[in-house]
C-alpha positions as CSV (number, residue, x, y, z in Angstrom):
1,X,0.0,0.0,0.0
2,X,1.0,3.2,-0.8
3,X,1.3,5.9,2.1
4,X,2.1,9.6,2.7
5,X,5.1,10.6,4.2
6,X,7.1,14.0,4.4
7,X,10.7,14.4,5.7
8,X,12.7,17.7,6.7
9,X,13.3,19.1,9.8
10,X,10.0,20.4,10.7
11,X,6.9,20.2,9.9
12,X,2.6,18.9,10.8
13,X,0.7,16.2,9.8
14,X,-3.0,16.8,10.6
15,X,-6.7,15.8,9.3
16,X,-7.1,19.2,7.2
17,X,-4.4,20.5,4.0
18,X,-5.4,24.3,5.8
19,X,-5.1,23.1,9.0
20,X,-1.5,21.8,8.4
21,X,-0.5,24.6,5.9
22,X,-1.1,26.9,8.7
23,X,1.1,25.1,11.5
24,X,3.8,25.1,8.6
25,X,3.4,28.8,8.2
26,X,3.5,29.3,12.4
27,X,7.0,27.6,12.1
28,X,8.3,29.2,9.7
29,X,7.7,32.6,10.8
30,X,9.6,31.4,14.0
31,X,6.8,29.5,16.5
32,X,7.4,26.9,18.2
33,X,5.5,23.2,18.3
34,X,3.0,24.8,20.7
35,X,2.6,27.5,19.3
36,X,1.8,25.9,16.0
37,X,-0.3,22.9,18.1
38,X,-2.7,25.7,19.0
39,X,-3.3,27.4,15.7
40,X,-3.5,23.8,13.7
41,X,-6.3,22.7,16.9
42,X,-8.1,26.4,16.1
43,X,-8.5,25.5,12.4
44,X,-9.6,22.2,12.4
45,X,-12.1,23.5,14.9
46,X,-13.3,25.8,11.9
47,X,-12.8,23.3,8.8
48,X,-13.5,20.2,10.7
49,X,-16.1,21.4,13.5
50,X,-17.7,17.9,13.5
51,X,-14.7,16.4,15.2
52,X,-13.4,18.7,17.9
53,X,-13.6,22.1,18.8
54,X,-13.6,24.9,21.7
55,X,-16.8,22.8,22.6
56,X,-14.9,19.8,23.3
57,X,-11.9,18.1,25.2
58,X,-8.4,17.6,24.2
59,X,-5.0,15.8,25.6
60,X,-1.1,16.0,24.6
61,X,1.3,13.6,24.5
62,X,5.0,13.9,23.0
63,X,8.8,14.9,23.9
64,X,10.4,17.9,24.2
65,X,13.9,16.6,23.5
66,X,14.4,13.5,25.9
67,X,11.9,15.1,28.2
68,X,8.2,13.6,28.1
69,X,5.1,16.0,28.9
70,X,1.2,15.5,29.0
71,X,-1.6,17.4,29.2
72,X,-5.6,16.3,29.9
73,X,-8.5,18.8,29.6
74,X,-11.3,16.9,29.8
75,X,-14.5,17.9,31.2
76,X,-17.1,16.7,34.1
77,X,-20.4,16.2,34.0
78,X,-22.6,19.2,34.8
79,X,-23.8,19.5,39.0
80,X,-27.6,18.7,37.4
81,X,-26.5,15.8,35.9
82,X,-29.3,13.1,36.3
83,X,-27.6,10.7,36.8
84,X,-30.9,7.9,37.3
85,X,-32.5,9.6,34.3
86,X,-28.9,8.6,32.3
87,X,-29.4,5.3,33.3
88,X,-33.3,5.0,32.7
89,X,-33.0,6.5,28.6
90,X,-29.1,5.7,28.0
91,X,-29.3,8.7,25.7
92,X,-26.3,8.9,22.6
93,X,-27.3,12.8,21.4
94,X,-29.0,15.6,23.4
95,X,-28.5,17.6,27.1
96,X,-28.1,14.6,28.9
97,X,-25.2,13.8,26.8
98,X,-23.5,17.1,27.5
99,X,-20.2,17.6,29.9
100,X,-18.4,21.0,30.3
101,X,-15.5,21.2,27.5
102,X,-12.2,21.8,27.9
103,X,-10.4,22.5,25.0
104,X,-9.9,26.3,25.3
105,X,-8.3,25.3,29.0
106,X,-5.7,23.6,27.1
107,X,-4.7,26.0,25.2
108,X,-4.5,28.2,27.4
109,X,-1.9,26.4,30.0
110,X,0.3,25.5,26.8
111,X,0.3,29.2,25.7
112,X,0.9,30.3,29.1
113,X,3.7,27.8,29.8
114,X,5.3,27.4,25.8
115,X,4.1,29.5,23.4
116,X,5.9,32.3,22.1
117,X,3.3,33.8,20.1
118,X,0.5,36.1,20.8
119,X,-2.9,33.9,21.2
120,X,-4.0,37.1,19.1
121,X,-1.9,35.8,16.1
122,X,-2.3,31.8,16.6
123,X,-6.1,32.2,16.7
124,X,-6.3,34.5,13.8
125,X,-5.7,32.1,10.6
126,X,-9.2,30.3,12.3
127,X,-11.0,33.5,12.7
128,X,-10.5,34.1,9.0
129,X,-11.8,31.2,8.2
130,X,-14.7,31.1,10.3
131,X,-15.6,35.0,8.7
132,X,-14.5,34.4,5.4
133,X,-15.5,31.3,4.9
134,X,-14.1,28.0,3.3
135,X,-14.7,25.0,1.0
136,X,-16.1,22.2,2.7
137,X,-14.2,18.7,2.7
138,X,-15.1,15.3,2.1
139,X,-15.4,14.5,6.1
140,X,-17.6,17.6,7.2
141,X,-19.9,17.1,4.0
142,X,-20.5,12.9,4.6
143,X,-20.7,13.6,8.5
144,X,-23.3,16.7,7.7
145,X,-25.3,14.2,5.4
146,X,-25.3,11.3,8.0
147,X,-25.9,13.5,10.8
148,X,-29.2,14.7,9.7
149,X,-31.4,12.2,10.6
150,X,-30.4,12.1,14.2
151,X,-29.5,15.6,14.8
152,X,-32.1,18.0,12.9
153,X,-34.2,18.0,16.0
154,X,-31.2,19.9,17.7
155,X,-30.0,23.5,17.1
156,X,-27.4,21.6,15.1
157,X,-29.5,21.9,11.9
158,X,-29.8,25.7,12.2
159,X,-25.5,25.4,11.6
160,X,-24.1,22.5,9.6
161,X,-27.7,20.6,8.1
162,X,-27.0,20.1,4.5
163,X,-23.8,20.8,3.7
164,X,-22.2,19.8,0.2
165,X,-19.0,19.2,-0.9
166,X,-17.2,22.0,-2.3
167,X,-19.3,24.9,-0.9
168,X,-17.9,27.8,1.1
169,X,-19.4,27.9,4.2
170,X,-19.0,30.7,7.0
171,X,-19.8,31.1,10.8
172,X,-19.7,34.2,12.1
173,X,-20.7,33.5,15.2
174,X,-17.8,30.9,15.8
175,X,-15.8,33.4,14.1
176,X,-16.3,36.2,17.2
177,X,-16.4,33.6,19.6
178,X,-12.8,32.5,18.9
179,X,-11.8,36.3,18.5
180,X,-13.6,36.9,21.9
181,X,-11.0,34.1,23.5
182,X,-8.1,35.6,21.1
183,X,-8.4,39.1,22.5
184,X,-9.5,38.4,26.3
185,X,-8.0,35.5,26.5
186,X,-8.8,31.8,27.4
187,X,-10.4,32.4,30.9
188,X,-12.9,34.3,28.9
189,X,-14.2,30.6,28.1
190,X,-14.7,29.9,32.0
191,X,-15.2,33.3,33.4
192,X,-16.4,35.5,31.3
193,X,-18.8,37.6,29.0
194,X,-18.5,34.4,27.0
195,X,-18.8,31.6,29.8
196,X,-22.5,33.2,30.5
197,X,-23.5,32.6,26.6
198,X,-22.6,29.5,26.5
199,X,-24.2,28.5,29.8
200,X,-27.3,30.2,29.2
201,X,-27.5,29.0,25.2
202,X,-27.2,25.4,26.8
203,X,-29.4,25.7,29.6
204,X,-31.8,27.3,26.7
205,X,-31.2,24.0,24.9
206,X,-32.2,21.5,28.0
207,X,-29.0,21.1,29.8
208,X,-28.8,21.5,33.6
209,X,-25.5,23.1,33.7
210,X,-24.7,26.4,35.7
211,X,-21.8,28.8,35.5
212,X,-20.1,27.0,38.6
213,X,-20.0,24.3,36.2
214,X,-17.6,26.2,33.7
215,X,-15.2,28.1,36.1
216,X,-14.5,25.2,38.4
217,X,-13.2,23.0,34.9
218,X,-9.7,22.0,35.7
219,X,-7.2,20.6,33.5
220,X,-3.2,20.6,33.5
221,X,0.0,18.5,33.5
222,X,-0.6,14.8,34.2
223,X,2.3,12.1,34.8
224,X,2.0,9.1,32.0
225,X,1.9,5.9,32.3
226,X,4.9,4.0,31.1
227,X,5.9,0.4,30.0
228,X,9.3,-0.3,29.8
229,X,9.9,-3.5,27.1
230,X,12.2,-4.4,24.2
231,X,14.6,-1.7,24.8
232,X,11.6,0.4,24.5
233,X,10.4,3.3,26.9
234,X,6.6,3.6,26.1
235,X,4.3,6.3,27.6
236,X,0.5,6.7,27.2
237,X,-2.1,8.8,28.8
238,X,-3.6,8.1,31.9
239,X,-6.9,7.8,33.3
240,X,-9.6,8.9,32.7
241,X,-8.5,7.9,29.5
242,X,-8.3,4.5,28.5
243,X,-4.4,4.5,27.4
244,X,-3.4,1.8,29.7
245,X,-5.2,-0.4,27.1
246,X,-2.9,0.3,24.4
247,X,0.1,-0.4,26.7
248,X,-1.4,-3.7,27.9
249,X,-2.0,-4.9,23.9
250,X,1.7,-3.7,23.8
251,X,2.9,-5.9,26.3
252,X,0.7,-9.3,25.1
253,X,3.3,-9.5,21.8
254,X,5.8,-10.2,24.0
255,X,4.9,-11.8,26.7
256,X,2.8,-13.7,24.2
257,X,5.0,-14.6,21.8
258,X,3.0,-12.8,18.9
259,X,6.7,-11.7,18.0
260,X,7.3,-14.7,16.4
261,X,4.2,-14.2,14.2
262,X,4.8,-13.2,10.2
263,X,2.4,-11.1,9.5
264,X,1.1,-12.9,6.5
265,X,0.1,-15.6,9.3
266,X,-3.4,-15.6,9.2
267,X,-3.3,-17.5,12.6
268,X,-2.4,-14.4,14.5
269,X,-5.6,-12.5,13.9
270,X,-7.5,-15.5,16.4
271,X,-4.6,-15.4,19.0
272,X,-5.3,-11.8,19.2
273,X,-9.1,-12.8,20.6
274,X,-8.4,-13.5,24.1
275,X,-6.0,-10.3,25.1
276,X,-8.6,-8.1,23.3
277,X,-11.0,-9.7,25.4
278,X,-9.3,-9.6,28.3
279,X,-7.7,-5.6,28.0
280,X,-11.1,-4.3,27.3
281,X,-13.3,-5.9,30.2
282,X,-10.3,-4.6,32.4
283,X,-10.6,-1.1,31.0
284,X,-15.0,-1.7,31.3
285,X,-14.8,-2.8,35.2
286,X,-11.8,-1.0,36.7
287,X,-11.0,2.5,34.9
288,X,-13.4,6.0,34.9
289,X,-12.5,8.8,37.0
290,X,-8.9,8.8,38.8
291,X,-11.2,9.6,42.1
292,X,-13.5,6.6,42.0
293,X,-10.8,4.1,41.0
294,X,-9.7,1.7,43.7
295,X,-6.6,0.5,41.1
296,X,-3.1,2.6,40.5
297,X,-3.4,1.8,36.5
298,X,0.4,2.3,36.6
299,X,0.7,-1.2,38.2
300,X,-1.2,-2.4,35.3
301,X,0.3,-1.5,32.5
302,X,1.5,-5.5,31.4
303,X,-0.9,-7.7,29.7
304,X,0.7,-10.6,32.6
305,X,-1.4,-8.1,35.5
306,X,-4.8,-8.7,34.3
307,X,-5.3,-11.8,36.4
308,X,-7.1,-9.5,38.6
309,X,-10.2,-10.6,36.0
310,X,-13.0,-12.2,37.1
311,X,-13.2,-15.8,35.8
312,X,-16.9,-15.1,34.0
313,X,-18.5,-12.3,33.7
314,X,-21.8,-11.3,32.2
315,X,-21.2,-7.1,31.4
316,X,-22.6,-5.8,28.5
317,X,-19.4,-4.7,26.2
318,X,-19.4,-1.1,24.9
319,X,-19.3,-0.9,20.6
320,X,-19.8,3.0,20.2
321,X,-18.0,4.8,17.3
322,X,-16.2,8.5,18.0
323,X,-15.2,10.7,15.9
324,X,-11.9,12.3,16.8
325,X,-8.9,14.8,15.0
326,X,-5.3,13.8,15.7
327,X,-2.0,15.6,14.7
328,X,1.6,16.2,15.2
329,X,4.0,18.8,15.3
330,X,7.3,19.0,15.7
331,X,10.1,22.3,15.9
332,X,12.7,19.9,15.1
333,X,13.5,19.6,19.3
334,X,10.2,19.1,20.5
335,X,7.8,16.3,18.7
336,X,4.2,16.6,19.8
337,X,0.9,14.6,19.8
338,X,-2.3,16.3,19.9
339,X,-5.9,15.4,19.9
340,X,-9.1,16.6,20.3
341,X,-13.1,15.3,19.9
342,X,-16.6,15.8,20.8
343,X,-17.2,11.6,20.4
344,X,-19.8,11.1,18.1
345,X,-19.8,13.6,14.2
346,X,-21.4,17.1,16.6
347,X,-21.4,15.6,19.5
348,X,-24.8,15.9,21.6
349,X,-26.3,17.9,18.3
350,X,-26.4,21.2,20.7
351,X,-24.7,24.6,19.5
352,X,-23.6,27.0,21.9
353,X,-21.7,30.4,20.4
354,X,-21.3,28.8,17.2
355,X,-19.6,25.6,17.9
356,X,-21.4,22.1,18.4
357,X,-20.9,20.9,22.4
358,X,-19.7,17.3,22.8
359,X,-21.5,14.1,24.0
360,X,-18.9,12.8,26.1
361,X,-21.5,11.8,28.5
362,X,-22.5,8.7,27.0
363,X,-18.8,7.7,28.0
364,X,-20.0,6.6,31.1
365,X,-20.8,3.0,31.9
366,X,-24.9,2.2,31.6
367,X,-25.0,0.8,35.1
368,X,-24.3,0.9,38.8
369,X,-21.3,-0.1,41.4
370,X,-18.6,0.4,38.9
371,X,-15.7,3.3,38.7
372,X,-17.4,4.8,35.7
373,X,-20.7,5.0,36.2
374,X,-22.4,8.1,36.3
375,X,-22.6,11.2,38.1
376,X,-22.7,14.9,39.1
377,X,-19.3,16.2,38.4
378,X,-17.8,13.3,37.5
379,X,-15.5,12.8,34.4
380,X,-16.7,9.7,32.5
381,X,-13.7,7.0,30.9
382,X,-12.5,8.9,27.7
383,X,-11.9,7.2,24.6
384,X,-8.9,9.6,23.5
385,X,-5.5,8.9,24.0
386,X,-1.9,9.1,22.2
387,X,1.2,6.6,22.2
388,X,4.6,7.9,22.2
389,X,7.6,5.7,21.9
390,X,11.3,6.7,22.9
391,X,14.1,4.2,20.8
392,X,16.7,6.2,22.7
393,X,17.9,8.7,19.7
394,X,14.7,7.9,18.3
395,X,11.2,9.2,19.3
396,X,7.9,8.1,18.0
397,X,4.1,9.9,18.2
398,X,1.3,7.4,17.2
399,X,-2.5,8.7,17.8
400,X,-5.4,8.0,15.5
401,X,-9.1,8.5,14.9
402,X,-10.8,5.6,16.2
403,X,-12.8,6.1,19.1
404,X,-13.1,2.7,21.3
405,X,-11.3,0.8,18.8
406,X,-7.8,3.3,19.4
407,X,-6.0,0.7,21.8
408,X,-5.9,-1.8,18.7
409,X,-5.4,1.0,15.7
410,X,-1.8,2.2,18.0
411,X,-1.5,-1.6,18.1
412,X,-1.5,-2.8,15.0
413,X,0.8,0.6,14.0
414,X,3.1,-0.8,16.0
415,X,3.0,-4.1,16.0
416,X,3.8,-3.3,12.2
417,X,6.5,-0.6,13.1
418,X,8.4,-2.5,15.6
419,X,7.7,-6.3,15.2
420,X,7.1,-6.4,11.2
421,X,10.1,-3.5,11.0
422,X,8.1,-1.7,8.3
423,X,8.5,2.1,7.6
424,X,6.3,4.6,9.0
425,X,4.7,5.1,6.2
426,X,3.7,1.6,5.4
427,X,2.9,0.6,8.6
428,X,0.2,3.3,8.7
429,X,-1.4,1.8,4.9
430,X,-0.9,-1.8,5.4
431,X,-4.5,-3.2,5.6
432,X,-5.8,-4.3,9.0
433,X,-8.1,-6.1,11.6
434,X,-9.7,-5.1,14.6
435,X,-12.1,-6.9,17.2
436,X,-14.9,-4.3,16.9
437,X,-17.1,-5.8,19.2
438,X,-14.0,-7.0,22.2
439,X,-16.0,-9.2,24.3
440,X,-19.6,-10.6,24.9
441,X,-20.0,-12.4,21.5
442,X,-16.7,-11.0,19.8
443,X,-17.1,-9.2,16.4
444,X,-14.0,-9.2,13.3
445,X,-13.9,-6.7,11.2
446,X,-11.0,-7.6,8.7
447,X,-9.3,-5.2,6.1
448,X,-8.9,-6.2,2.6
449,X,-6.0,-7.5,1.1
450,X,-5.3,-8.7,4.1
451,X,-5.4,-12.5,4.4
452,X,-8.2,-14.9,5.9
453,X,-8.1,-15.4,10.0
454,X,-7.4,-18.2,10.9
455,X,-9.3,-21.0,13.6
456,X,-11.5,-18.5,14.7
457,X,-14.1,-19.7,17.0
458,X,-17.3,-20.1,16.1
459,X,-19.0,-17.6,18.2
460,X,-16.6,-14.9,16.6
461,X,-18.7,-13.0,13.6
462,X,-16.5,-11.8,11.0
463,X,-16.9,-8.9,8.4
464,X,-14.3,-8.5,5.6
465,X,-14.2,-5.3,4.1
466,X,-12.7,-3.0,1.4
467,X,-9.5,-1.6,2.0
468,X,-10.7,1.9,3.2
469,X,-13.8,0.7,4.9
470,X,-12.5,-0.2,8.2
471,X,-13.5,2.9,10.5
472,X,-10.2,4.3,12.2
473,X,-6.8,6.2,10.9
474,X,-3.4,6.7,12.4
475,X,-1.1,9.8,11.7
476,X,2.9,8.5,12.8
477,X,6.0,11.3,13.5
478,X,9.3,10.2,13.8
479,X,11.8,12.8,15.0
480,X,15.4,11.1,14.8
481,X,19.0,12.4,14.4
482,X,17.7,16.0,13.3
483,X,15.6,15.1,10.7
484,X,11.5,14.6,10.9
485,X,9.0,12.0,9.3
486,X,5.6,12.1,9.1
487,X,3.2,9.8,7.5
488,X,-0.6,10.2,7.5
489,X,-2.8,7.9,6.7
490,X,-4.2,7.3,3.3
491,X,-7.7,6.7,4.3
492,X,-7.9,10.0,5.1
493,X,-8.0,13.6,3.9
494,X,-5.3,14.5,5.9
495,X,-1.4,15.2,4.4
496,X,1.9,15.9,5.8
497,X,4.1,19.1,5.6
498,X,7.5,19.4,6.3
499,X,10.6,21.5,5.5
């Protein structure tokens, strides 16, 4: 397969050609990566506003030289959360769905602590835009077309029903609101003018949310879990993400043996059942909120720990979809991962100052007695998280759209960079499988050309599909002697730019 790569010594790979032309331009004209993290998240916000946006969450991952930083912003539940209603309707769109965003926080605590541009300027590419107007892409236009069914009971319709490829589309009113944060700054999101919109355009819309709710968001530095194997320091994001997952698949190929796999062995797609299984009823029964967990995840991060598992079980897996923006940037020292969602294409279908609010909500587990099920002021498990890999000289950033399936997509990247040695590039196209459906009646989904699995069991369904089909990409940087790669995925719109 044929992938996308782009070597220099600095450069972006993102979801959006504007979006990474931008982060290009911001380090050329001297930024930094955070600088240029923040105006690449501003204008996907704009071009892509059905995957993330100031009305969502977002986390970092990457290195700044041998040094490795994170960052989680995501958002609680609202006080009036109803928590026995949530459980009574199990909604997937609408108020209920609805937790305080925390995108805008981010950027602000990077600007404050790395940036050394004006917010003014890194928010001003967006703003245009947002006020000008652009042509719509292939995502937003497929995403506004399956959308409208389920969302054009919402406000949502009154913004982004009906939107065709190819025509230039403005929003003012996201156009001020981001020049409201750009000129009074990020707190302006929490505490301000602005704060008392969006509260009272949600509460308008059916959510019981209160100011409180906004200025009492917190987000900041977090440590990240590590797994030290093969010569290999990895580092994922920690709860209430689910990034221990991807560590623990990591750690199955060895202590597993799946090593010694080829990858044209259509064997190893069944042997890959039982620690699918196994990682996501961990992630389902013991991760949520850091304050309701009774585990340190950090003392779980090796496939050879989940014998803490019940023998049987009889939980309901999650299958949900998710639709995320991923990208990296890099000054050439610094090599970082950023991401950023509102879960499902909108979110909850509610607008507040021009910018869909996320579902994140529906995150939460659909019953009682467990770390992650729901209530007031609580932050439910998040599906986001990024990989980052330090080789010593080398240091890798793998994150991906994929929603609950993203443990397996930074797998099988992986697994293909580091096991089958193939080049960033390739390991991003070659086809794939993933175990959709991870437990309670397991369910396949394998990519074409990829080979036949083999001895599956019988109470396995499996879907082949067309290479392409299989929901999910992965964007790979590589920062290694001085010089940058970047490969993004050819399934999506994305590209990579570097100089």
């Amino acid at each position: 397969m044929i992938g996308k790569i782009s070597i220099g010594c600095k450069g972006v790979v993102s979801d959006h050609q504007l979006a990474t032309q931008v982060g290009v331009e911001i380090l050329k004209n001297g930024g930094n990566a955070f600088d240029a993290a923040i105006a690449v998240s501003a204008v996907l916000s704009v071009v892509q506003p059905h995957m993330g946006g100031p009305g969502g969450d977002a986390f970092i991952l990457g290195f700044i030289g041998d040094d490795v930083v994170a960052y989680a912003s995501s958002g609680r539940s609202p006080g009036g959360f109803n928590a026995e209603e949530y459980l009574k309707t199990k909604p997937t769109r609408g108020p209920l769905t609805v937790t305080v965003p925390g995108l805008v926080y981010l950027w602000g605590q990077i600007h404050d602590e790395y940036a050394t541009m004006s917010l003014e300027n890194l928010l001003k590419p967006a703003i245009k835009l947002a006020y000008e107007g652009f042509h719509v892409g292939s995502s937003l236009s497929e995403a506004s077309k399956s959308s409208e069914r389920e969302l054009e009971q919402y406000r949502w319709a009154k913004y982004f029903k009906g939107l065709k490829l190819g025509e230039v589309y403005r929003n003012k009113e996201m156009a001020r609101t981001l020049r409201m944060i750009a000129s009074k700054g990020y707190e302006e999101f929490y505490y301000g003018e602005l704060a008392e919109n969006i509260v009272r355009e949600l509460q308008d819309q059916g959510v019981n949310i209160g100011l409180d709710d906004l200025m009492e968001h917190e987000g900041g530095k977090v440590t990240p879990l590590k797994l030290e194997i093969d010569n290999l320091a990895l580092y994922e994001l920690p709860p209430n993400t689910q990034g221990i997952s991807t560590l623990q698949l990591i750690s199955a190929i060895y202590e597993l043996d799946f090593n010694k796999e080829t990858f044209e062995n259509p064997n190893r797609i069944a042997k890959w059942s039982k620690p699918v299984k196994d990682v996501y009823l961990f992630r389902d029964l013991f991760l949520g909120d850091p304050d309701y967990m009774k585990i340190d995840p950090q003392a779980y991060v090796k496939y050879s720990s989940l014998s803490v598992l019940p023998p049987e079980n009889n939980y309901e897996s999650s299958k949900s979809g998710g639709d995320t923006t991923f990208f990296i940037v890099s000054d050439g020292e610094a090599i970082v991962g950023f991401i950023q969602s509102l879960y499902l294409s909108f979110g909850s279908g509610l607008v507040a100052s021009g910018f869909p609010v996320q579902n994140r909500a529906i995150g939460f587990a659909k019953s009682e007695g467990l770390p992650n099920s729901p209530a007031p002021r609580k932050l439910p498990l998040h599906t986001l998280s990024i990989l980052g890999v330090d080789a010593g000289d080398a240091k890798y950033i793998i994150g991906c759209v994929g929603g609950d399936m993203r443990p397996q997509l930074h797998l099988r990247v992986f697994e293909n960079i580091f096991t089958y040695n193939m080049r960033i590039d390739k390991a991003v196209a070659a086809p794939r499988f993933i175990y959709t459906k991870p437990y309670d009646g397991q369910e396949l989904v394998i990519e074409q050309p990829l080979m036949q699995p083999g001895n599956l069991s019988e109470y396995i369904h499996v879907n082949v599909v067309g290479y392409g089909e299989l929901r999910g990409h992965v964007h790979v940087g590589l920062l290694k002697g001085g010089t940058l790669f970047l490969s993004c995925d050819p399934r999506s719109e994305g590209i990579p730019l570097s100089f």
